[in-house]
NUDRENFI-888610 format. One line per field, with one value per residue (C-alpha): residue in three letters; x, y, z. Coordinates in steps of 0.1 Angstrom, whole numbers, plus 2048, in hexadecimal, padded with zeros to 3 digits. Layout:
residues N
resn <- ALA / ...
x <- X / ...
y <- Y / ...
z <- Z / ...
END
This chain:
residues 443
resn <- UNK / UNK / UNK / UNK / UNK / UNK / UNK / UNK / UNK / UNK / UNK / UNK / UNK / UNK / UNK / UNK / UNK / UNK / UNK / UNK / UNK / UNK / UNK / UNK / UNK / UNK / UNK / UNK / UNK / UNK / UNK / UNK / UNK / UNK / UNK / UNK / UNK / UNK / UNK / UNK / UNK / UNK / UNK / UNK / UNK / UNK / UNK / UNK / UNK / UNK / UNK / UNK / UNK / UNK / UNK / UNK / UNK / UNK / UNK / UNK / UNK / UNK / UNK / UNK / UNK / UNK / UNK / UNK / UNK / UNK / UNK / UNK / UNK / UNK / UNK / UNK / UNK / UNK / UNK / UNK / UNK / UNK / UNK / UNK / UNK / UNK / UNK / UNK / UNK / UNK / UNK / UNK / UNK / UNK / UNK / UNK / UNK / UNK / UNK / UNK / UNK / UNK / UNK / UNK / UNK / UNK / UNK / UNK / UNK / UNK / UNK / UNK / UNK / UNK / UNK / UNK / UNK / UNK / UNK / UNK / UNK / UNK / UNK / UNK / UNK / UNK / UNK / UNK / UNK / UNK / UNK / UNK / UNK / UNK / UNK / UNK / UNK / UNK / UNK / UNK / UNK / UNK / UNK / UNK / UNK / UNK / UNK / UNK / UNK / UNK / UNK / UNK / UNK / UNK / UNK / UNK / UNK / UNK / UNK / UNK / UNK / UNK / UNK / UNK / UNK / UNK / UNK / UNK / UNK / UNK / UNK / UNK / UNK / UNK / UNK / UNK / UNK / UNK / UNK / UNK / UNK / UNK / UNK / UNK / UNK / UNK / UNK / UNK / UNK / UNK / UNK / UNK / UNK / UNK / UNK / UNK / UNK / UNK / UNK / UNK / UNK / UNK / UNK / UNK / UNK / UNK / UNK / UNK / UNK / UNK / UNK / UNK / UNK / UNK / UNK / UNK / UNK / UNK / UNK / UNK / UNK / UNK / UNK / UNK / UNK / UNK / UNK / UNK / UNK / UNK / UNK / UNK / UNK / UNK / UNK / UNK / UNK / UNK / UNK / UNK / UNK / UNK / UNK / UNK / UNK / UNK / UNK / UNK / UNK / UNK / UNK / UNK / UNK / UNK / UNK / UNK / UNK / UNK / UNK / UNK / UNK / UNK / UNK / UNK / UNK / UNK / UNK / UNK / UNK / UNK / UNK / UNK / UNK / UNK / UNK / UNK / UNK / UNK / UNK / UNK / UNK / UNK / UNK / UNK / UNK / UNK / UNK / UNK / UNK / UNK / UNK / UNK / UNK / UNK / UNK / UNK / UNK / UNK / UNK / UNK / UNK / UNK / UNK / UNK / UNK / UNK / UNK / UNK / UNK / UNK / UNK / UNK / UNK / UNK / UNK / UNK / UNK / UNK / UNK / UNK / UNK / UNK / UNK / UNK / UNK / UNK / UNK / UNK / UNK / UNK / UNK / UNK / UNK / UNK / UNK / UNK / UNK / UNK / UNK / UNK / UNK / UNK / UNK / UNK / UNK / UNK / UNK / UNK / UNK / UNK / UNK / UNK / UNK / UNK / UNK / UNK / UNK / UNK / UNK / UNK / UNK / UNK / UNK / UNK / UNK / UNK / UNK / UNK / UNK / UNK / UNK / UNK / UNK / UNK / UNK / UNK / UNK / UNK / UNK / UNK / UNK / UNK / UNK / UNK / UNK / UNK / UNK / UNK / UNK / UNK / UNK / UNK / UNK / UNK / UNK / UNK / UNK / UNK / UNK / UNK / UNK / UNK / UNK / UNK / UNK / UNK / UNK / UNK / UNK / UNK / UNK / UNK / UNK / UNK / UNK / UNK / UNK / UNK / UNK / UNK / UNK / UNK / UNK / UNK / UNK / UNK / UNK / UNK / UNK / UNK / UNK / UNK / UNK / UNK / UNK / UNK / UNK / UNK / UNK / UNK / UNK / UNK / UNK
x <- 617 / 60B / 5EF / 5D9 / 5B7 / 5BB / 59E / 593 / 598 / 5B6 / 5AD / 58E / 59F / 5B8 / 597 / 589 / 5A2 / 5AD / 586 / 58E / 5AB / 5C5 / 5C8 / 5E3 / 5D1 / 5E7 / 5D3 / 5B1 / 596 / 579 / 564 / 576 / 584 / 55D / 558 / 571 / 566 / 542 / 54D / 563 / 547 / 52C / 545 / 54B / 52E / 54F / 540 / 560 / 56D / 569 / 57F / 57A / 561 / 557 / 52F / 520 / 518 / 503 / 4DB / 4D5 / 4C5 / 4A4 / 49D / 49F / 494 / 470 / 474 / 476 / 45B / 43F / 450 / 447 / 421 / 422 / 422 / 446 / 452 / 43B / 44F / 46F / 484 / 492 / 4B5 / 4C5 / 4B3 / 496 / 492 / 493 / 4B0 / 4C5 / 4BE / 4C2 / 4E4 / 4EC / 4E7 / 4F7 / 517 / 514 / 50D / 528 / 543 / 53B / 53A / 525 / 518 / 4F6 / 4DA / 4E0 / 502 / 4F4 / 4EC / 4E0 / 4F3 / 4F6 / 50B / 52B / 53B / 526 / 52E / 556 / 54B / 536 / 54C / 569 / 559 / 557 / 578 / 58B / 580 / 57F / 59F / 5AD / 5CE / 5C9 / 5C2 / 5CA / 5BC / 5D4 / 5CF / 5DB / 5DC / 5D7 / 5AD / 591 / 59C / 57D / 582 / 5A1 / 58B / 574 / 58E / 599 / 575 / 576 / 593 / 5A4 / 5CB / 5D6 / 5F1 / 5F7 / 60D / 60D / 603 / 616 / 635 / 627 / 616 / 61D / 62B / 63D / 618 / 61D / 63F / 630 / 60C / 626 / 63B / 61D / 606 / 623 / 620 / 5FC / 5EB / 5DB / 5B3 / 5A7 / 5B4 / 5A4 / 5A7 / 593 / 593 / 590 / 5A6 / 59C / 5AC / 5C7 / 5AE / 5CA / 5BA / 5C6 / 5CA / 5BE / 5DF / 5E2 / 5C1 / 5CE / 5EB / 5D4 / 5BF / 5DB / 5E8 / 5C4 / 5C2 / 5E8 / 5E5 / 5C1 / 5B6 / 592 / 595 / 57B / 579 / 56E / 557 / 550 / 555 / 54E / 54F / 55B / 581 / 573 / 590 / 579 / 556 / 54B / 525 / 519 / 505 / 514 / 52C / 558 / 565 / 55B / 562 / 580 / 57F / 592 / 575 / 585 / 5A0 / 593 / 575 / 580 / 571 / 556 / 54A / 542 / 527 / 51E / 4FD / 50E / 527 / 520 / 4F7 / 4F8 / 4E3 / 4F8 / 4DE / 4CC / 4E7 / 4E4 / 4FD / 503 / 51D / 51F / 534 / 53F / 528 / 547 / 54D / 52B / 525 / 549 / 54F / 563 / 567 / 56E / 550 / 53C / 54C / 549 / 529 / 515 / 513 / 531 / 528 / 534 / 51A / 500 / 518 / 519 / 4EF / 4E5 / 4FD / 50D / 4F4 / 4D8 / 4E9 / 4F8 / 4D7 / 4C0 / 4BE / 4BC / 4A3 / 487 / 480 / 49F / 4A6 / 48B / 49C / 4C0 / 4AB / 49E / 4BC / 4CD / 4B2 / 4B0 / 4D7 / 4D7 / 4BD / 4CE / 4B2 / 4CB / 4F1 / 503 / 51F / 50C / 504 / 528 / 53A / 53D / 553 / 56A / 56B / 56D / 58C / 598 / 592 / 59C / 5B9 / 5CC / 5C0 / 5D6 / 5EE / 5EE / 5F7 / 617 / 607 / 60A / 5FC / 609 / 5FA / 5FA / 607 / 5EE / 60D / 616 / 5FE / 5EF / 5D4 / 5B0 / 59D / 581 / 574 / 591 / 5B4 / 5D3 / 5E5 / 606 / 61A / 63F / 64E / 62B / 626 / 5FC / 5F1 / 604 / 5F3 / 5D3 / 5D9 / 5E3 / 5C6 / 5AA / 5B5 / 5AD / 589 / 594 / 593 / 59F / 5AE / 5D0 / 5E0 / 5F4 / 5CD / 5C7 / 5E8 / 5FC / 620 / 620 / 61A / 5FA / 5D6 / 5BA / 59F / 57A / 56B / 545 / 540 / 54F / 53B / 549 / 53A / 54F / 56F / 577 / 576 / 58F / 5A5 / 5A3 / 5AC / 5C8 / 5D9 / 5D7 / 5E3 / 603 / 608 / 608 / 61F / 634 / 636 / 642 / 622 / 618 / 633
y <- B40 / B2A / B38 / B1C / B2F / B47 / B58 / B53 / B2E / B3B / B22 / B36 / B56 / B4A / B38 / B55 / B70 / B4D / B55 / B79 / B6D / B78 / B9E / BB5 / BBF / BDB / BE9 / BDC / BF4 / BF9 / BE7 / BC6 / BC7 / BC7 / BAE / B99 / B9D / B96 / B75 / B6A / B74 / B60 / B43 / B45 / B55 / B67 / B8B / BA1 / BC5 / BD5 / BF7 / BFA / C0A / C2E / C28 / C33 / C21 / C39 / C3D / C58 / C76 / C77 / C97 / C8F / C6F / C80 / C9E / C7C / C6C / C8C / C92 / C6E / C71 / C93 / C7F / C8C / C6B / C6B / C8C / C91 / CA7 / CC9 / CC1 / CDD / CD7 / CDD / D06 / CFB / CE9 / CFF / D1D / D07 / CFA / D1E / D24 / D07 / D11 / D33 / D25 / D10 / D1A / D3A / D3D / D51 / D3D / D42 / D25 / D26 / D17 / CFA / CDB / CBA / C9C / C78 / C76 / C88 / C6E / C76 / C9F / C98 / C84 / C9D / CB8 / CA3 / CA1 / CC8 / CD1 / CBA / CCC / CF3 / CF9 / CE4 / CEA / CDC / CB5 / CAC / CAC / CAE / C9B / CA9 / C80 / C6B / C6D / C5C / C3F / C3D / C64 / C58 / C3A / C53 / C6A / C46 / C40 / C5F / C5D / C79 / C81 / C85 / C8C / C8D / C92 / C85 / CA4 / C99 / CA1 / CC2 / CD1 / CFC / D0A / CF3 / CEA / D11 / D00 / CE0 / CEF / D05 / CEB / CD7 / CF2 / D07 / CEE / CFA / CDA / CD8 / CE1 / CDA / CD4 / CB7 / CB0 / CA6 / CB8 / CAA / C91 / C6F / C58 / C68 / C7E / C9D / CC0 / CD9 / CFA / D1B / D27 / D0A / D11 / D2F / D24 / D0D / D2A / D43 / D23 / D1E / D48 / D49 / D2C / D32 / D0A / D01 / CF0 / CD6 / CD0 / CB5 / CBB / C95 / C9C / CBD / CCA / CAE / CB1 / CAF / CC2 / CE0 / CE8 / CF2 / CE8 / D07 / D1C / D3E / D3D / D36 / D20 / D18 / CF9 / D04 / D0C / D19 / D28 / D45 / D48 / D42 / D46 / D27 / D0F / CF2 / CE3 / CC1 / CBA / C99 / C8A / C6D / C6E / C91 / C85 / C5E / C65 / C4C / C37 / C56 / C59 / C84 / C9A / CC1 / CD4 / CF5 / D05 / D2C / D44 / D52 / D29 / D28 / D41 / D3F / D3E / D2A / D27 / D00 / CF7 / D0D / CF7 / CD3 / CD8 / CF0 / D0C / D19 / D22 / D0C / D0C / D04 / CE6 / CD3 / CD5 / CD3 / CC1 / CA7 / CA4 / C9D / C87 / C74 / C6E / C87 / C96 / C88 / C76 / C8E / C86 / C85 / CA7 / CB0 / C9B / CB0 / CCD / CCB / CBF / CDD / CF5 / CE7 / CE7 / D0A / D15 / D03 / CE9 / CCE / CCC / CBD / CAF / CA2 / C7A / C75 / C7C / C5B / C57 / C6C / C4F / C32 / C43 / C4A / C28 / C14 / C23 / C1E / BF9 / BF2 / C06 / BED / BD6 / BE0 / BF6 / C16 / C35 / C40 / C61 / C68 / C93 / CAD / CC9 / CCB / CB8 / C97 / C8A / C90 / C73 / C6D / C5B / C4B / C43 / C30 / C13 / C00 / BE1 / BE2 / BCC / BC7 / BDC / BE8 / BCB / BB4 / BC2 / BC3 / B9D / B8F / BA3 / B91 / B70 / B81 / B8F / BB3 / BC7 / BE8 / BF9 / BFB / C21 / C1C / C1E / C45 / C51 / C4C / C48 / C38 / C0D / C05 / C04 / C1C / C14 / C1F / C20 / C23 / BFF / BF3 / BFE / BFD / BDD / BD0 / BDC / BBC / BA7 / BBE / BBE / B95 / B96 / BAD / B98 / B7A / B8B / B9B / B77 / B66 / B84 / B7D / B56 / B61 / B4C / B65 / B73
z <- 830 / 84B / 863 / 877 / 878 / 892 / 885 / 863 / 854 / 841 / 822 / 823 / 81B / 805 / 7F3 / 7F0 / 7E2 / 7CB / 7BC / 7BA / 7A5 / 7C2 / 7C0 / 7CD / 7E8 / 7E7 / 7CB / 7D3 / 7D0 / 7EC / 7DE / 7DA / 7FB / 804 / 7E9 / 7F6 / 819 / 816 / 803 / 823 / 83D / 824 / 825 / 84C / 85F / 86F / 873 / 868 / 87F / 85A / 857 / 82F / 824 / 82F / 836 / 854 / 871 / 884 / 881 / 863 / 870 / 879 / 86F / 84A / 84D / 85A / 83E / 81F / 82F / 82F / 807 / 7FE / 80E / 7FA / 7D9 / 7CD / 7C0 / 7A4 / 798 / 78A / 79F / 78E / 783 / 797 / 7B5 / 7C7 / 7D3 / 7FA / 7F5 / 7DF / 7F8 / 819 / 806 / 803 / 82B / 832 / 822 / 836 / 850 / 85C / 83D / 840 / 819 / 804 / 7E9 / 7D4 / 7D2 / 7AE / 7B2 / 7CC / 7BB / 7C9 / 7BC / 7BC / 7DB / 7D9 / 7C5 / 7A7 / 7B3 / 7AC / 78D / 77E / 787 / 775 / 757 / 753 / 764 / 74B / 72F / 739 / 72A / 70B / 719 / 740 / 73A / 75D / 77F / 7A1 / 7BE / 7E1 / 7EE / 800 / 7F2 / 7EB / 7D2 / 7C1 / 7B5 / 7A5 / 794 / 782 / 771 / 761 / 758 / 748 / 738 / 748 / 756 / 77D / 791 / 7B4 / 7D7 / 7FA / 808 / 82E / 81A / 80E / 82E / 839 / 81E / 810 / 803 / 7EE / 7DC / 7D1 / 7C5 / 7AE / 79F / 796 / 78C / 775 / 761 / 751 / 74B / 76B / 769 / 78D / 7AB / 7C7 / 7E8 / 80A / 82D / 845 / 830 / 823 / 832 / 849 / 85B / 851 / 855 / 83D / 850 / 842 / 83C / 824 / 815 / 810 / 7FB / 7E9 / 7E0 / 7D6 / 7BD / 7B0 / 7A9 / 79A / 77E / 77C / 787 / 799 / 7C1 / 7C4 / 7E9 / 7F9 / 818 / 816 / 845 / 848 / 86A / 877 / 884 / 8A3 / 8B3 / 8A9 / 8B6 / 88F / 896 / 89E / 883 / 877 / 892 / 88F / 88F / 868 / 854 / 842 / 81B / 801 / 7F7 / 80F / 7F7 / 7D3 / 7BF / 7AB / 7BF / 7C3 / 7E2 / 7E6 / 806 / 80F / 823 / 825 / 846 / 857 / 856 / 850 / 82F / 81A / 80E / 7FF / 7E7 / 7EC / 7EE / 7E1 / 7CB / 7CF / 7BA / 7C3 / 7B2 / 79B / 78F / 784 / 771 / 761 / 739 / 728 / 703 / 708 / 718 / 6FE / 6E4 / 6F1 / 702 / 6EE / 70B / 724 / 745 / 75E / 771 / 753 / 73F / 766 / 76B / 74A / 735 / 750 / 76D / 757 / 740 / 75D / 777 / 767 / 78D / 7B0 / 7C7 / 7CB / 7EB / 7FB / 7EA / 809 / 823 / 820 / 81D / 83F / 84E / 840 / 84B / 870 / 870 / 866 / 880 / 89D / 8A2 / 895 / 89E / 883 / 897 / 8B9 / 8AC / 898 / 8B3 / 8BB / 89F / 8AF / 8D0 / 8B7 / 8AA / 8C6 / 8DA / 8B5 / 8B5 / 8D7 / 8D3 / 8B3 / 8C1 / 8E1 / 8C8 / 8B3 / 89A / 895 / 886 / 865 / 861 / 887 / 884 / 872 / 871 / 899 / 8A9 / 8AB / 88F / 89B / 8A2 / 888 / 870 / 85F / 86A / 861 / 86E / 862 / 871 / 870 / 853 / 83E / 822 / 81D / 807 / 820 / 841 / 831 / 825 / 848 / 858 / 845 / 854 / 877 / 86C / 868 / 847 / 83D / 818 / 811 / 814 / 7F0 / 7E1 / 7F0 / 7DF / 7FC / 7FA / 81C / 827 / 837 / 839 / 83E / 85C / 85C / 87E / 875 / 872 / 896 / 8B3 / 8D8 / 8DA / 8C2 / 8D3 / 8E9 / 8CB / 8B9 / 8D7 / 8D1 / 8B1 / 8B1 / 8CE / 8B9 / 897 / 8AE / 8BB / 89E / 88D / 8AA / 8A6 / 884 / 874 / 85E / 842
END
């Protein structure tokens, strides 16, 4: 391969991924893309348009930010927080849900976690060993990689489908061949979908739901964007239209509810399970015998929460319970400051598209993909790992597709990092990488 430094130095990058020992960046997690990145911007001083990591790029919300700040003058850091949560935040959790899901769930069953990632862990570790007989979870792809990264922590089985092959009811049909099987314990998924911004309809919820109640398997849904398919005004409390859930179709379910995009609460590391009110107070033998006790809801606070963080920042268990409470009373609207994902998105998109790319997941059933926080992109004749490869030596980075379960080539782009601002110098960018594609310089 011969590039002559349109961007990057391109013995820089190949320097650097020679010092990561040269991975299939194919398969490359997240977090080495980042790894990798950060090396060739500390080499460079080239500030990168970086599309790979999911963090947000807007101010978090001020509303919590104030609520943390009156808890820490309170004194609560010098106490441990309650392992299932603090009572204004279970009960605000429990509005919350009500309020813009339009699900009935009890405080009891709202627990503040870790972020959501250590939610789907946590919940992992109970799922996988409800039933001695269901050893495996099932992934309706493309997901979150990492989720896929803690079952093989764990130790535990998966399987999974491209659900753009499987949408309507052909969705019913491929839930049935997998789940007739009986080995499957739980079944996972995000909407809106991370990383083809896919919207599962309620119709498919319901099919989801019907599966979960026939071969008697838990949903755990991540709500990782909730609200935000921006297609759909879903910002006002207590009033349709609702976030969709299968929670309309199934008892068996857990919901996963992130501060992280919806808020811009990442760095506090808080987010919420809340499991349905039958889930929690569920039985089962196996639990009782691996774990000493078998409610559901009692083996995931008490057995894995505590031995995995022994419970969660105190005081930003009061910042997400204001934010929920002023949510809930219409003094906050969850939706009005990350909008501006929605124009990134929108904007990002028709500028590779100006430039021979094109969307692979670009249809949600009939209609186009909403603009959002993710999308996809591919360039004719380069496989993911090769797109991503030839886009670091123009200072842009992104993950490949193959890493989310997809069956499809390409990349997945993040818009919370790249501001307008930041949009000429894409446009730059992508007119040198199409010229230099054109030229035939890269392979």
């Amino acid at each position: 391969m011969k590039i002559n430094d349109p961007v990057i130095p391109a013995a820089v990058v190949d320097e650097v991924l020679k010092n990561h020992r040269d991975p299939d960046l194919g398969e490359a997690t997240i977090r080495e893309i980042v790894s990798i990145v950060n090396d060739i911007e500390s080499a460079t001083g080239e500030s990168f348009i970086r599309m790979e990591m999911g963090v947000p790029g807007l101010p978090p919300s001020k509303v919590g930010v104030e609520a943390e700040i009156e808890a820490l003058k309170r004194g609560v850091a010098a106490r441990y927080p309650m392992l299932e949560g603090i009572k204004e935040l279970k009960e605000g959790a429990s509005r919350f849900v009500k309020a813009f899901i339009d699900l009935d769930i009890s405080p009891q069953g709202c627990v503040p976690t870790v972020g959501s990632m250590q939610g789907a862990f946590a919940n992992f570790m109970v799922c996988g060993h409800v039933d001695g007989k269901k050893d495996t979870f099932l992934f309706i792809d493309p997901g979150f990689p990492v989720q896929k990264q803690q079952l093989m922590v764990l130790g535990l089985k998966y399987e999974a489908f491209d659900v753009y092959y499987f949408r309507g009811e052909k969705l019913r049909d491929e839930l049935d061949r997998v789940l007739s099987k009986g080995n499957i314990s739980a079944i996972i998924y995000s909407n809106p979908n991370n990383p083809t911004w896919v919207c599962l309809t309620d119709e498919e919820l319901r099919i989801i739901g019907e599966m979960a109640n026939k071969y008697d398997v838990i949903v755990i849904e991540d709500l990782a964007y909730l609200a935000m398919d921006f297609r759909k005004d879903m910002s006002v409390p207590f009033e349709p239209p609702y976030q969709p859930s299968v929670g309309k179709f199934t008892e068996n379910y857990v919901l996963l509810i992130s501060s992280s995009k919806v808020f811009s609460y990442a760095g506090q590391r808080i987010g919420m399970i809340c499991v349905s009110d039958k889930m929690y107070n569920r039985f089962y033998p196996n639990l009782e015998k691996r774990y000493g006790m078998g409610e559901y809801g009692r083996v995931l606070v008490t057995r894995i929460l505590y031995s995995l963080s022994s419970g969660v920042s105190h005081s930003a268990q009061f910042a997400l319970a204001a934010i929920f409470s002023n949510a809930v009373e219409g003094k906050y609207n969850i939706l009005d400051d990350v909008r501006e994902y929605e124009k990134r998105a929108h904007e990002m998109k028709r500028i590779f598209l100006d430039h021979g790319f094109k969307i692979v997941y670009d249809k949600d059933l009939d209609e186009p993909v909403a603009d959002g926080f993710y999308f996809t992109l591919s360039y004719p004749g380069m496989t993911g790992g090769q797109l991503l490869r030839n886009l670091l030596y123009f200072g842009i980075s992104a993950i490949s597709l193959h890493i989310t379960g997809s069956k499809m080539e390409g990349v997945r782009a993040c818009v919370s990092q790249t501001g307008s601002d930041r949009f000429g110098e894409l446009r730059q960018r992508l007119e040198a990488f199409e010229e230099y594609v054109h030229n035939s310089f890269i392979s």
